[in-house]
Kinemage of the C-alpha trace (Angstrom):
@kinemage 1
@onewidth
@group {chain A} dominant
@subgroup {mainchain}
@vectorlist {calphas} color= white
{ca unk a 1} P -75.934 -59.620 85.945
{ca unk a 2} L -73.984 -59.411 82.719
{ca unk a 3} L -73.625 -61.867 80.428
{ca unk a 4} L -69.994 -63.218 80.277
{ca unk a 5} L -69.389 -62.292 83.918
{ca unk a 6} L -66.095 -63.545 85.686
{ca unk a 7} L -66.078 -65.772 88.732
{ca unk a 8} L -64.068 -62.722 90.020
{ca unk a 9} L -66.446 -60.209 88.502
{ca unk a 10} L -69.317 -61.552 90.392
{ca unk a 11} L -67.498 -61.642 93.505
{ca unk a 12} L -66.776 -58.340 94.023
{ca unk a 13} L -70.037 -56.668 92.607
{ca unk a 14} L -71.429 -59.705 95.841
{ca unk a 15} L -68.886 -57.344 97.718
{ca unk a 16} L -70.295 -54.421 96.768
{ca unk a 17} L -73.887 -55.156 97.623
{ca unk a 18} L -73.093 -56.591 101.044
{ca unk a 19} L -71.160 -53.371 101.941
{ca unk a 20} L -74.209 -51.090 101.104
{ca unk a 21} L -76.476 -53.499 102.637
{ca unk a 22} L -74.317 -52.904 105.550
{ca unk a 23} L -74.602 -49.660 105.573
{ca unk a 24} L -78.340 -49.849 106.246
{ca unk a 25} L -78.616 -46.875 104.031
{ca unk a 26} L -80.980 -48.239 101.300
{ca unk a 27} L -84.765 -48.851 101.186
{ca unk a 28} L -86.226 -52.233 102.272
{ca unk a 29} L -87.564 -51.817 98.620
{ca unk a 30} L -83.528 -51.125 97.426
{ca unk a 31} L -82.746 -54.033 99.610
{ca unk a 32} L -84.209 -56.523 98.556
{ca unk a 33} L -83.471 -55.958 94.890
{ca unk a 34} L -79.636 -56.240 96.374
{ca unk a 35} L -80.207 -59.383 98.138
{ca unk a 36} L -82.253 -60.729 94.899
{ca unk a 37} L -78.796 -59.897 92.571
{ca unk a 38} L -76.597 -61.057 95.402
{ca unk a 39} L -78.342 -64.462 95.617
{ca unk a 40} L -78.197 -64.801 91.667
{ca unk a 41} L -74.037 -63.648 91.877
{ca unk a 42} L -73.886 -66.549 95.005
{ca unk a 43} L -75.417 -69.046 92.756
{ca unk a 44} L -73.307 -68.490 90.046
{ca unk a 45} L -69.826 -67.939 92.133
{ca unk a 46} L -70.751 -71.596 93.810
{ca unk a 47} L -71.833 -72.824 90.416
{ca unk a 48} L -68.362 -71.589 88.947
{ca unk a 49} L -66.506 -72.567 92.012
{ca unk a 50} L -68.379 -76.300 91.581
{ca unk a 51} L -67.142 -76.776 88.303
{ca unk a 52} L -63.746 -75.424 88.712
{ca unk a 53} L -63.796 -78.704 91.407
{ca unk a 54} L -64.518 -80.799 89.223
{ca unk a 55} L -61.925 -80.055 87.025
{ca unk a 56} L -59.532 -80.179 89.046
{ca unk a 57} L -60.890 -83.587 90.624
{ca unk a 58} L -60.611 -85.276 86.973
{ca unk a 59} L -57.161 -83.799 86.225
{ca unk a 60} L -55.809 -85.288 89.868
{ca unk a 61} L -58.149 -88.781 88.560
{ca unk a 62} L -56.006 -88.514 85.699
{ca unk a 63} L -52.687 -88.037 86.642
{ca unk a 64} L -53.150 -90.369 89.739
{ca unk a 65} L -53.840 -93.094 87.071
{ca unk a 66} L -51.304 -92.095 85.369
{ca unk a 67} L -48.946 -92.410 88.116
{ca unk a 68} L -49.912 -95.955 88.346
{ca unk a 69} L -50.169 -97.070 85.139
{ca unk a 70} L -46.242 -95.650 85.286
{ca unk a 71} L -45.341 -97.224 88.095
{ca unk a 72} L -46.704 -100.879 87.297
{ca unk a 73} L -44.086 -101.054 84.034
């Protein structure tokens, strides 16, 4: 995996290694070095999508008590 990969980078190269694991075409040697990248892409697409969560979560936090705070005056 690349270094400054994209959420949606990793997603489709997980794409791509599901559809030729599909295809039944490569060794069980070949396939399990695609499953080992896909697991490290999964990891990082729900460690990206985690944070991206959390974000969001804090922003909502914030503007919810902001709501308030505008609402009490």
């Amino acid at each position: 995996m690349k270094q400054k990969m994209t959420f949606e980078e990793a997603a489709a190269r997980l794409e791509e290694l599901v559809s030729k694991m599909e295809t039944g075409e490569p060794t069980l040697e070949d396939s399990l070095k695609l499953f080992e990248e896909g697991s490290t892409l999964s990891s990082f697409c729900y460690r990206k999508l985690s944070e991206t969560e959390q974000k969001v979560r804090s922003i909502t936090d914030l503007e919810e008590k902001k709501v308030k705070t505008d609402e009490q005056n």
